[in-house]
N, C-alpha and C positions, 0 to 999 in steps of 0.2 A: 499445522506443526508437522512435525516427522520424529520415525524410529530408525535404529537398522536394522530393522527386519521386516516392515511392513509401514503402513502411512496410517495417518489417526488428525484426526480432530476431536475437540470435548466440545460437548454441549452442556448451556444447562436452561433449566425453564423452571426453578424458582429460588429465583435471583440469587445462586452460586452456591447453595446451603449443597448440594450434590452435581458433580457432573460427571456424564459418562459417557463413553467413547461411540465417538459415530466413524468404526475403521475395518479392515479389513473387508472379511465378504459381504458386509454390511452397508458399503459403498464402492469395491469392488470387486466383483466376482472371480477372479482369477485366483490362484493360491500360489504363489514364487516368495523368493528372499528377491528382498528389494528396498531401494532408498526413495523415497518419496515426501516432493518439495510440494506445500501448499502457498503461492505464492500470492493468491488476490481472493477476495471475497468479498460477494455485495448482499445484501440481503433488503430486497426494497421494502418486505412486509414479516410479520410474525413467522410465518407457513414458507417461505419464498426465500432460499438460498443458494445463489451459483458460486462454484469455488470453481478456481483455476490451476493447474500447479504440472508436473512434469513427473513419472516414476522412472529410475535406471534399474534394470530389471537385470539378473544374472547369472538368466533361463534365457539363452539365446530363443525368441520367438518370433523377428522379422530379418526381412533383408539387409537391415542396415545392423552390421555389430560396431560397439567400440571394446575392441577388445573383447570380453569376456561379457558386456554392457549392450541391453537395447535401451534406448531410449523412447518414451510413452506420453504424449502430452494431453492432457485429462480436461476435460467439463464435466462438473458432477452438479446435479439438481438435486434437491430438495423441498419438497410442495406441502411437508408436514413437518416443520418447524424441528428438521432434524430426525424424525424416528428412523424415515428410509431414505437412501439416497439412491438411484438411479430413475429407470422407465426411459420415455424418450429422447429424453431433450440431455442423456449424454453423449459424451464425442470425446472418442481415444484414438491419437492418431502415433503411427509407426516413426521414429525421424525422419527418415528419408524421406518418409508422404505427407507429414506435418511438425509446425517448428513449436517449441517450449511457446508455453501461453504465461501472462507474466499475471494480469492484472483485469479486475471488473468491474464494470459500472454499471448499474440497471437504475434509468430513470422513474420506471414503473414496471410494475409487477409482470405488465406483458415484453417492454423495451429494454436488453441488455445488451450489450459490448466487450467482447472480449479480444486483449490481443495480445503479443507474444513478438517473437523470435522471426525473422522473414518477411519482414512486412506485414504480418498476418491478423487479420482484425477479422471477426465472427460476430455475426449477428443475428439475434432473434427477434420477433415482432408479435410472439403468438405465445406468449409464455412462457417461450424455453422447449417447448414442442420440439422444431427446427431450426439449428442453427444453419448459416448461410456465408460465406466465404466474400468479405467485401473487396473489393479493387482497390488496393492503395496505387498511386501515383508511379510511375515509374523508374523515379527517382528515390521510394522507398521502398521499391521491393525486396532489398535487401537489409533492411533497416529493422533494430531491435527500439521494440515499441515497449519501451517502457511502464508506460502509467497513459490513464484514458478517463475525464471527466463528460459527460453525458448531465448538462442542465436540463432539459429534455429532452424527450423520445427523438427529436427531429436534429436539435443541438450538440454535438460532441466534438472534443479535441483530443487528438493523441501524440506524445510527446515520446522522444528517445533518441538514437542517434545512427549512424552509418558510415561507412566507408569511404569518403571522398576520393581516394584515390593515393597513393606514395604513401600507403600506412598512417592514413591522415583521418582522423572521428571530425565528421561536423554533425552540427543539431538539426535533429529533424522535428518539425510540428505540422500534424497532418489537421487540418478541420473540414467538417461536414454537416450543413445547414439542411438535409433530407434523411436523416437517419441512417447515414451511410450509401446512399444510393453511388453517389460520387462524392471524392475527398480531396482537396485541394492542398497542395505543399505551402506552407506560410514561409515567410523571409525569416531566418532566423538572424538574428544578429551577429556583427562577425565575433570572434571570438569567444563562441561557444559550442566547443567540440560534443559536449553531454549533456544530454536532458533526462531526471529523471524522474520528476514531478510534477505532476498538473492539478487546481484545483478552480472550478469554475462558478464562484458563486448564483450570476446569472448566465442567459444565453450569453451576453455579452461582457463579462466582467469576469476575465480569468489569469489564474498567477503561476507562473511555470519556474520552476526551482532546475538549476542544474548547476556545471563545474567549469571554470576554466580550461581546467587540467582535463587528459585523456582517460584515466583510471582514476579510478575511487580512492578518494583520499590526498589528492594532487590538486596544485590551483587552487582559486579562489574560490567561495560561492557566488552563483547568478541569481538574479531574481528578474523574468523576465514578466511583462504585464501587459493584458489586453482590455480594449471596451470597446470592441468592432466583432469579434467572434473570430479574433482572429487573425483578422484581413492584415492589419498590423502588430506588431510586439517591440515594446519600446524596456531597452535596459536598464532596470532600477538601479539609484547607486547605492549601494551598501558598504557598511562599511569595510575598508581592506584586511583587516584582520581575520573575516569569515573565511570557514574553510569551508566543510562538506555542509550539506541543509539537507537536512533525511526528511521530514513532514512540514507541512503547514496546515492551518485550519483559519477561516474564516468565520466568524459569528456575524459578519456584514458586509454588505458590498466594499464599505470604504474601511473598517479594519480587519487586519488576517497580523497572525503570529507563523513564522516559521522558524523551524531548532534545529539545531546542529552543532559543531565544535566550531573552534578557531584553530586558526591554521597551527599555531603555537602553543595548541593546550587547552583545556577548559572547553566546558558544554555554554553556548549562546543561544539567545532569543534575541528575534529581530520584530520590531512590529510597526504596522503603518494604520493610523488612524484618519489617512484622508486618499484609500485605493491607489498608495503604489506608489505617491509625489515625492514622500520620504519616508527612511527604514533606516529605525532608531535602535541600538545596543539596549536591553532592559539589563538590569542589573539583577543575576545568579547566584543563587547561593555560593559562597564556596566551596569547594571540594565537588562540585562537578564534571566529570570527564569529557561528558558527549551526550547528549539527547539525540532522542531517537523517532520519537513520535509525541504526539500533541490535540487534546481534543477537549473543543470549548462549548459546555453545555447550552451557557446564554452567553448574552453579551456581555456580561463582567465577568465570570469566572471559566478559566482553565487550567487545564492537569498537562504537565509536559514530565516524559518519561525517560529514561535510560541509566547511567552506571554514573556511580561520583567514586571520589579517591580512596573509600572504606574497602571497597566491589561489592557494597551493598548498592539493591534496587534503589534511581534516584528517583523519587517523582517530588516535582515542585508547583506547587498553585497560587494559583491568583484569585482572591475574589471582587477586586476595585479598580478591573479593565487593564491590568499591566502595570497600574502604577506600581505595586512591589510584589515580590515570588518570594512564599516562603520556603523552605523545607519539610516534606509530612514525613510523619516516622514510617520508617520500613526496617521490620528488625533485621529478615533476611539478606545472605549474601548474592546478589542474584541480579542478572542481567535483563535490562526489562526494554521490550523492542515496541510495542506496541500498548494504545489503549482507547477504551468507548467508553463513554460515558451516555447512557441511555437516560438519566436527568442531572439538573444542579450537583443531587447528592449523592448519585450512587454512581459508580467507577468498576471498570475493571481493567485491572494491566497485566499484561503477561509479557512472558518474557521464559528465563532459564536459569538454570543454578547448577551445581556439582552434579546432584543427587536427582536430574531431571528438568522436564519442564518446571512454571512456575503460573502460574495466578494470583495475582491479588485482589482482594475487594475494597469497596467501603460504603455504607450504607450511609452515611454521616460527613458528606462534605469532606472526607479526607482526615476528620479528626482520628479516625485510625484504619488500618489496613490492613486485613486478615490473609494469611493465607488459605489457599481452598484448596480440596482433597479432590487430588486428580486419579486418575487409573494411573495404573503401572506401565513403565515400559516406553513412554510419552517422552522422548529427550528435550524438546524445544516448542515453541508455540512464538510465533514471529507478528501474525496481526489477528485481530478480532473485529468483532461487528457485531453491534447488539439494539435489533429492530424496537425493541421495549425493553 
Protein backbone atom coordinates (compact mmCIF):
# COMPACT_ATOMS: atom_id res chain seq x y z
CA UNK A 1 0.00 0.00 0.00
CA UNK A 2 1.14 3.59 0.22
CA UNK A 3 0.78 7.12 2.23
CA UNK A 4 1.88 10.63 1.39
CA UNK A 5 4.21 10.91 3.44
CA UNK A 6 6.12 7.81 3.63
CA UNK A 7 5.34 3.80 2.36
CA UNK A 8 3.68 1.14 4.69
CA UNK A 9 2.54 -2.25 4.47
CA UNK A 10 0.16 -4.15 7.34
CA UNK A 11 0.81 -7.34 8.54
CA UNK A 12 -0.97 -9.63 10.51
CA UNK A 13 -0.07 -13.23 12.22
CA UNK A 14 -3.25 -14.08 13.96
CA UNK A 15 -5.60 -14.22 11.41
CA UNK A 16 -6.47 -10.25 11.14
CA UNK A 17 -7.70 -9.88 14.98
CA UNK A 18 -4.55 -7.08 14.93
CA UNK A 19 -2.37 -5.70 12.35
CA UNK A 20 0.53 -3.53 12.28
CA UNK A 21 2.49 -1.62 10.12
CA UNK A 22 5.82 -3.03 8.61
CA UNK A 23 6.98 0.94 7.24
CA UNK A 24 9.06 3.50 7.54
CA UNK A 25 12.75 3.00 9.05
CA UNK A 26 11.40 -0.40 9.81
CA UNK A 27 11.73 -1.37 6.08
CA UNK A 28 13.55 1.61 4.97
CA UNK A 29 16.17 3.39 6.47
CA UNK A 30 16.26 6.72 5.01
CA UNK A 31 13.88 9.55 6.61
CA UNK A 32 12.44 11.97 3.45
CA UNK A 33 8.63 12.88 2.44
CA UNK A 34 7.89 10.62 -0.05
CA UNK A 35 5.28 8.77 -2.28
CA UNK A 36 5.77 4.99 -2.27
CA UNK A 37 4.08 2.39 -4.54
CA UNK A 38 4.17 -1.30 -3.45
CA UNK A 39 3.45 -2.89 -6.64
CA UNK A 40 4.16 -6.99 -6.45
CA UNK A 41 4.42 -9.44 -3.62
CA UNK A 42 5.30 -13.08 -3.22
CA UNK A 43 5.70 -14.88 -0.25
CA UNK A 44 6.68 -18.65 -0.98
CA UNK A 45 6.71 -19.55 2.90
CA UNK A 46 5.47 -18.17 6.43
CA UNK A 47 9.04 -16.41 7.29
CA UNK A 48 9.74 -15.50 3.29
CA UNK A 49 8.51 -12.17 1.72
CA UNK A 50 9.89 -10.18 -1.41
CA UNK A 51 7.93 -7.04 -2.20
CA UNK A 52 8.69 -4.99 -5.19
CA UNK A 53 7.49 -1.36 -5.72
CA UNK A 54 9.09 2.20 -6.59
CA UNK A 55 9.53 5.62 -4.01
CA UNK A 56 9.42 9.47 -5.72
CA UNK A 57 11.31 11.07 -3.17
CA UNK A 58 11.28 15.03 -2.73
CA UNK A 59 14.91 15.28 -1.30
CA UNK A 60 16.69 15.55 -4.32
CA UNK A 61 19.42 12.47 -3.61
CA UNK A 62 20.55 11.21 -7.20
CA UNK A 63 21.49 12.32 -10.49
CA UNK A 64 18.47 11.90 -12.10
CA UNK A 65 15.71 14.68 -10.77
CA UNK A 66 11.99 14.91 -12.18
CA UNK A 67 11.44 18.03 -11.28
CA UNK A 68 11.60 18.39 -7.69
CA UNK A 69 11.27 14.00 -7.79
CA UNK A 70 14.02 11.18 -7.46
CA UNK A 71 12.83 8.16 -8.44
CA UNK A 72 13.90 4.78 -6.21
CA UNK A 73 12.98 1.26 -7.21
CA UNK A 74 12.92 -1.05 -4.04
CA UNK A 75 13.48 -5.01 -3.32
CA UNK A 76 12.61 -5.40 0.17
CA UNK A 77 13.10 -9.03 2.02
CA UNK A 78 11.68 -10.39 4.74
CA UNK A 79 12.94 -13.85 6.55
CA UNK A 80 10.77 -13.34 9.81
CA UNK A 81 7.40 -13.35 8.58
CA UNK A 82 7.34 -9.51 8.61
CA UNK A 83 9.01 -8.30 11.97
CA UNK A 84 12.14 -6.98 10.00
CA UNK A 85 12.58 -6.02 6.63
CA UNK A 86 15.90 -5.57 5.06
CA UNK A 87 19.81 -7.38 5.45
CA UNK A 88 21.08 -8.47 2.06
CA UNK A 89 19.04 -9.57 -0.25
CA UNK A 90 17.70 -5.61 -0.63
CA UNK A 91 18.31 -3.63 -3.93
CA UNK A 92 17.46 0.32 -4.36
CA UNK A 93 18.17 1.51 -7.45
CA UNK A 94 18.47 5.50 -8.62
CA UNK A 95 16.17 5.93 -12.15
CA UNK A 96 18.69 6.70 -14.34
CA UNK A 97 20.84 3.21 -12.99
CA UNK A 98 17.61 1.24 -12.47
CA UNK A 99 13.90 1.13 -13.90
CA UNK A 100 10.32 0.69 -11.50
CA UNK A 101 10.17 -3.05 -10.73
CA UNK A 102 6.39 -4.02 -11.09
CA UNK A 103 5.87 -7.61 -9.95
CA UNK A 104 7.16 -11.11 -8.03
CA UNK A 105 7.20 -14.53 -8.40
CA UNK A 106 9.13 -16.91 -6.09
CA UNK A 107 8.73 -20.59 -6.98
CA UNK A 108 10.52 -21.48 -3.74
CA UNK A 109 11.91 -20.19 -0.88
CA UNK A 110 15.48 -19.94 -2.48
CA UNK A 111 13.89 -19.07 -6.50
CA UNK A 112 12.49 -15.55 -7.06
CA UNK A 113 11.91 -13.05 -10.13
CA UNK A 114 11.53 -9.98 -10.24
CA UNK A 115 10.86 -7.50 -13.01
CA UNK A 116 9.88 -3.96 -13.83
CA UNK A 117 10.31 -1.08 -16.35
CA UNK A 118 13.34 -1.52 -19.13
CA UNK A 119 13.34 -4.72 -19.67
CA UNK A 120 14.59 -5.47 -16.28
CA UNK A 121 14.07 -9.05 -14.73
CA UNK A 122 16.19 -9.80 -11.37
CA UNK A 123 16.96 -12.75 -10.01
CA UNK A 124 18.01 -14.70 -7.04
CA UNK A 125 18.77 -18.54 -6.46
CA UNK A 126 20.12 -18.25 -2.81
CA UNK A 127 17.30 -16.98 -0.95
CA UNK A 128 17.18 -13.52 -1.67
CA UNK A 129 20.99 -13.24 -0.52
CA UNK A 130 21.80 -11.76 -4.19
CA UNK A 131 19.99 -10.58 -6.69
CA UNK A 132 21.29 -10.82 -10.34
CA UNK A 133 20.48 -8.71 -13.54
CA UNK A 134 19.07 -11.28 -16.27
CA UNK A 135 19.43 -10.60 -20.15
CA UNK A 136 16.27 -10.15 -21.75
CA UNK A 137 16.37 -10.34 -25.51
CA UNK A 138 16.99 -7.46 -27.41
CA UNK A 139 13.97 -6.71 -28.63
CA UNK A 140 12.88 -6.24 -25.02
CA UNK A 141 15.18 -4.09 -23.76
CA UNK A 142 13.16 -1.58 -23.69
CA UNK A 143 9.85 -3.25 -22.80
CA UNK A 144 7.69 -2.68 -19.57
CA UNK A 145 7.34 -6.13 -18.04
CA UNK A 146 4.35 -6.26 -16.53
CA UNK A 147 3.57 -9.50 -14.48
CA UNK A 148 5.98 -12.74 -14.33
CA UNK A 149 4.61 -16.52 -13.42
CA UNK A 150 7.71 -18.85 -12.35
CA UNK A 151 5.98 -22.70 -12.12
CA UNK A 152 9.28 -23.66 -11.10
CA UNK A 153 12.69 -22.42 -10.12
CA UNK A 154 13.81 -23.33 -13.85
CA UNK A 155 10.21 -22.48 -15.65
CA UNK A 156 9.14 -18.69 -15.99
CA UNK A 157 7.30 -16.34 -18.30
CA UNK A 158 7.12 -12.76 -18.44
CA UNK A 159 4.47 -10.69 -20.03
CA UNK A 160 4.14 -6.72 -20.91
CA UNK A 161 4.58 -4.56 -23.79
CA UNK A 162 7.01 -2.14 -25.94
CA UNK A 163 7.52 0.27 -28.52
CA UNK A 164 7.34 -1.08 -31.93
CA UNK A 165 8.07 1.85 -33.51
CA UNK A 166 5.64 5.21 -35.12
CA UNK A 167 4.09 5.43 -31.36
CA UNK A 168 2.93 1.89 -31.83
CA UNK A 169 2.65 -0.81 -28.26
CA UNK A 170 2.91 -4.42 -29.42
CA UNK A 171 2.94 -7.42 -26.83
CA UNK A 172 5.82 -8.67 -25.43
CA UNK A 173 6.24 -12.52 -23.75
CA UNK A 174 9.57 -13.33 -22.73
CA UNK A 175 9.97 -17.29 -21.51
CA UNK A 176 12.85 -19.11 -19.86
CA UNK A 177 13.18 -22.92 -19.40
CA UNK A 178 16.82 -22.37 -17.06
CA UNK A 179 15.82 -20.05 -14.60
CA UNK A 180 16.59 -17.05 -16.36
CA UNK A 181 20.03 -17.93 -17.70
CA UNK A 182 18.61 -16.98 -21.24
CA UNK A 183 14.94 -15.82 -22.29
CA UNK A 184 13.60 -16.19 -25.54
CA UNK A 185 10.73 -13.58 -27.25
CA UNK A 186 7.64 -15.68 -27.92
CA UNK A 187 5.36 -14.75 -31.06
CA UNK A 188 2.73 -12.74 -29.78
CA UNK A 189 -0.28 -12.71 -31.72
CA UNK A 190 -1.09 -9.89 -33.90
CA UNK A 191 -3.30 -7.58 -32.58
CA UNK A 192 -2.31 -7.38 -29.21
CA UNK A 193 -0.58 -4.12 -28.51
CA UNK A 194 -0.79 -4.96 -24.02
CA UNK A 195 0.01 -7.60 -21.94
CA UNK A 196 -0.68 -7.50 -18.49
CA UNK A 197 -1.25 -10.72 -16.93
CA UNK A 198 0.32 -13.98 -16.77
CA UNK A 199 -0.69 -17.02 -14.91
CA UNK A 200 0.97 -20.44 -15.21
CA UNK A 201 -0.61 -23.18 -13.76
CA UNK A 202 2.09 -25.80 -14.99
CA UNK A 203 5.62 -25.55 -16.51
CA UNK A 204 3.62 -25.90 -19.48
CA UNK A 205 0.00 -24.74 -19.22
CA UNK A 206 -0.10 -20.91 -19.00
CA UNK A 207 -3.03 -18.02 -19.58
CA UNK A 208 -1.76 -14.33 -20.43
CA UNK A 209 -4.64 -11.66 -20.11
CA UNK A 210 -4.03 -8.36 -22.00
CA UNK A 211 -6.04 -5.50 -24.34
CA UNK A 212 -6.65 -4.74 -27.73
CA UNK A 213 -6.44 -1.22 -27.05
CA UNK A 214 -3.11 0.83 -26.38
CA UNK A 215 -4.09 2.29 -22.76
CA UNK A 216 -5.94 0.94 -20.10
CA UNK A 217 -9.40 0.77 -20.46
CA UNK A 218 -9.49 0.83 -24.44
CA UNK A 219 -10.25 -2.34 -26.66
CA UNK A 220 -11.16 -5.50 -26.15
CA UNK A 221 -10.03 -8.00 -23.68
CA UNK A 222 -7.32 -10.92 -24.73
CA UNK A 223 -7.00 -14.02 -23.34
CA UNK A 224 -3.87 -15.55 -24.76
CA UNK A 225 -2.90 -19.51 -23.85
CA UNK A 226 -0.03 -21.84 -23.80
CA UNK A 227 0.72 -25.81 -23.26
CA UNK A 228 4.33 -25.64 -24.88
CA UNK A 229 5.94 -23.17 -22.14
CA UNK A 230 5.40 -20.87 -24.40
CA UNK A 231 6.96 -21.77 -27.60
CA UNK A 232 3.42 -21.06 -28.95
CA UNK A 233 0.26 -18.78 -27.82
CA UNK A 234 -2.82 -19.32 -29.49
CA UNK A 235 -5.90 -16.38 -29.01
CA UNK A 236 -8.78 -17.48 -26.87
CA UNK A 237 -12.01 -16.27 -28.26
CA UNK A 238 -13.92 -14.48 -25.87
CA UNK A 239 -16.68 -12.94 -25.86
CA UNK A 240 -16.80 -9.18 -27.62
CA UNK A 241 -18.42 -7.43 -25.10
CA UNK A 242 -15.12 -7.98 -22.65
CA UNK A 243 -13.32 -4.97 -21.83
CA UNK A 244 -10.24 -4.73 -19.47
CA UNK A 245 -9.38 -8.49 -17.41
CA UNK A 246 -7.48 -7.20 -14.16
CA UNK A 247 -6.84 -11.06 -12.60
CA UNK A 248 -7.43 -14.46 -13.22
CA UNK A 249 -6.82 -17.67 -11.03
CA UNK A 250 -6.67 -21.15 -11.78
CA UNK A 251 -7.80 -24.02 -9.49
CA UNK A 252 -6.73 -26.39 -12.41
CA UNK A 253 -4.93 -26.91 -15.33
CA UNK A 254 -8.07 -27.10 -17.44
CA UNK A 255 -10.39 -24.42 -15.41
CA UNK A 256 -9.27 -20.66 -14.66
CA UNK A 257 -11.80 -17.71 -13.90
CA UNK A 258 -10.59 -14.26 -15.18
CA UNK A 259 -12.61 -10.71 -14.13
CA UNK A 260 -12.88 -7.68 -15.39
CA UNK A 261 -15.69 -5.13 -16.82
CA UNK A 262 -17.39 -4.88 -20.25
CA UNK A 263 -16.52 -2.53 -22.58
CA UNK A 264 -20.18 -1.12 -21.94
CA UNK A 265 -20.48 -1.33 -18.22
CA UNK A 266 -20.80 -3.99 -15.63
CA UNK A 267 -18.06 -6.19 -13.82
CA UNK A 268 -17.72 -9.78 -15.85
CA UNK A 269 -16.41 -13.28 -15.32
CA UNK A 270 -15.17 -15.44 -17.91
CA UNK A 271 -14.48 -19.06 -17.28
CA UNK A 272 -13.18 -22.18 -19.21
CA UNK A 273 -13.46 -25.52 -17.84
CA UNK A 274 -11.69 -27.55 -20.60
CA UNK A 275 -7.83 -25.04 -20.61
CA UNK A 276 -8.67 -22.33 -22.89
CA UNK A 277 -10.98 -24.20 -26.08
CA UNK A 278 -13.84 -21.91 -24.67
CA UNK A 279 -14.55 -18.79 -22.37
CA UNK A 280 -17.90 -18.58 -21.18
CA UNK A 281 -19.85 -15.07 -19.69
CA UNK A 282 -20.89 -16.43 -15.88
CA UNK A 283 -23.83 -14.68 -14.87
CA UNK A 284 -23.01 -11.38 -12.13
CA UNK A 285 -24.87 -10.10 -9.72
CA UNK A 286 -26.30 -6.99 -10.55
CA UNK A 287 -25.08 -3.69 -9.77
CA UNK A 288 -21.56 -4.69 -10.40
CA UNK A 289 -19.05 -2.06 -11.90
CA UNK A 290 -15.82 -3.75 -12.38
CA UNK A 291 -13.77 -6.60 -10.60
CA UNK A 292 -10.59 -6.45 -9.95
CA UNK A 293 -9.16 -9.37 -8.57
CA UNK A 294 -10.05 -13.10 -7.84
CA UNK A 295 -8.90 -16.01 -5.77
CA UNK A 296 -10.05 -19.62 -5.82
CA UNK A 297 -9.31 -21.57 -2.57
CA UNK A 298 -10.36 -25.21 -4.12
CA UNK A 299 -11.81 -26.27 -6.98
CA UNK A 300 -15.42 -25.31 -6.46
CA UNK A 301 -15.25 -22.18 -4.55
CA UNK A 302 -14.16 -18.51 -5.42
CA UNK A 303 -14.23 -14.85 -4.11
CA UNK A 304 -13.92 -12.20 -6.99
CA UNK A 305 -13.55 -8.62 -5.71
CA UNK A 306 -14.06 -4.88 -6.67
CA UNK A 307 -16.80 -1.92 -6.58
CA UNK A 308 -20.57 -2.47 -7.66
CA UNK A 309 -23.17 0.54 -8.24
CA UNK A 310 -23.75 1.35 -4.17
CA UNK A 311 -19.52 2.21 -4.09
CA UNK A 312 -19.78 -0.26 -1.62
CA UNK A 313 -16.70 -3.13 -1.52
CA UNK A 314 -18.28 -5.78 -4.23
CA UNK A 315 -17.09 -9.29 -3.50
CA UNK A 316 -19.16 -12.22 -5.07
CA UNK A 317 -18.67 -16.10 -4.50
CA UNK A 318 -19.10 -19.14 -5.75
CA UNK A 319 -19.10 -22.38 -4.06
CA UNK A 320 -20.49 -25.17 -7.15
CA UNK A 321 -17.37 -24.31 -9.65
CA UNK A 322 -19.21 -21.22 -11.49
CA UNK A 323 -22.34 -22.41 -11.90
CA UNK A 324 -23.89 -19.19 -9.92
CA UNK A 325 -22.01 -15.98 -7.99
CA UNK A 326 -23.87 -14.65 -5.25
CA UNK A 327 -23.44 -11.52 -3.55
CA UNK A 328 -21.75 -11.44 0.32
CA UNK A 329 -22.72 -8.57 2.38
CA UNK A 330 -20.05 -5.80 2.63
CA UNK A 331 -21.64 -2.95 4.80
CA UNK A 332 -18.63 -0.54 3.86
CA UNK A 333 -18.29 2.05 1.12
CA UNK A 334 -15.14 1.00 -0.23
CA UNK A 335 -13.13 0.11 -3.23
CA UNK A 336 -11.58 -3.37 -3.09
CA UNK A 337 -8.60 -4.13 -5.57
CA UNK A 338 -7.29 -7.30 -4.26
CA UNK A 339 -7.71 -10.71 -2.38
CA UNK A 340 -6.21 -14.22 -0.61
CA UNK A 341 -7.82 -16.53 0.45
CA UNK A 342 -5.35 -18.72 2.66
CA UNK A 343 -8.29 -21.68 2.84
CA UNK A 344 -12.10 -22.45 1.70
CA UNK A 345 -13.09 -20.25 4.58
CA UNK A 346 -11.17 -17.69 5.48
CA UNK A 347 -10.63 -14.47 3.02
CA UNK A 348 -8.92 -11.33 3.09
CA UNK A 349 -9.76 -8.32 0.76
CA UNK A 350 -8.45 -5.13 0.75
CA UNK A 351 -8.72 -2.53 -1.04
CA UNK A 352 -9.75 1.69 0.06
CA UNK A 353 -12.53 3.96 1.19
CA UNK A 354 -12.76 7.85 2.18
CA UNK A 355 -11.38 7.54 5.38
CA UNK A 356 -8.21 5.33 4.21
CA UNK A 357 -7.14 1.93 3.46
CA UNK A 358 -9.51 -0.84 3.97
CA UNK A 359 -9.46 -4.73 4.88
CA UNK A 360 -11.75 -7.01 5.07
CA UNK A 361 -12.15 -10.65 6.65
CA UNK A 362 -14.19 -13.67 6.89
CA UNK A 363 -13.57 -16.63 8.87
CA UNK A 364 -16.82 -18.20 7.66
CA UNK A 365 -17.01 -18.78 3.94
CA UNK A 366 -18.03 -15.17 3.31
CA UNK A 367 -21.29 -15.55 5.39
CA UNK A 368 -19.84 -12.18 6.73
CA UNK A 369 -17.10 -9.81 6.35
CA UNK A 370 -15.51 -7.73 9.14
CA UNK A 371 -13.74 -4.89 8.96
CA UNK A 372 -10.08 -4.86 10.48
CA UNK A 373 -8.31 -2.27 12.43
CA UNK A 374 -5.50 -0.91 10.46
CA UNK A 375 -2.79 1.86 11.67
CA UNK A 376 -3.33 5.33 10.77
CA UNK A 377 -2.15 7.27 8.01
CA UNK A 378 -2.35 3.92 5.54
CA UNK A 379 -4.40 5.52 2.40
CA UNK A 380 -4.74 2.32 0.09
CA UNK A 381 -3.52 -1.23 0.02
CA UNK A 382 -3.80 -2.65 -3.80
CA UNK A 383 -2.77 -6.54 -3.35
CA UNK A 384 -1.98 -9.01 -0.58
CA UNK A 385 -0.57 -12.63 -0.11
CA UNK A 386 -1.21 -14.74 2.66
CA UNK A 387 1.41 -18.03 2.99
CA UNK A 388 -1.19 -19.49 5.92
Amino acid sequence: GYNSNSYYDAITKDGGSHWITQGGQDIFSRNYTSVTYFTGISCPSVELCVLAGSTMDSTPNGPQQMGSLVSTAFIHVTTDGGATWGGPGEVNQIWDSGPYFYAVSCATTSDCMVVGQDGSILATTDGDVTWTYQNPPNDASSAWLNSVSCATPLDCVVVGFTDVGNNTLGGVILASTNGGVTWTSEKVPAGVPRLSGISCATPSDCFALGSTGETYGTGSGVILATTNLGATWTNQTVPSEIGNLNGIACPSATTCYAVGYQRFGGGDILATRNGGSNWSNQTVPSGTIALTGIACPSATTCYAVGENSLAAGDIIATTNSGTTWANQTVALKVTLDGIACPSATTCYAVGYQRSGAAILATTNSGATWTSQTLPSGIHGLQGIACPS
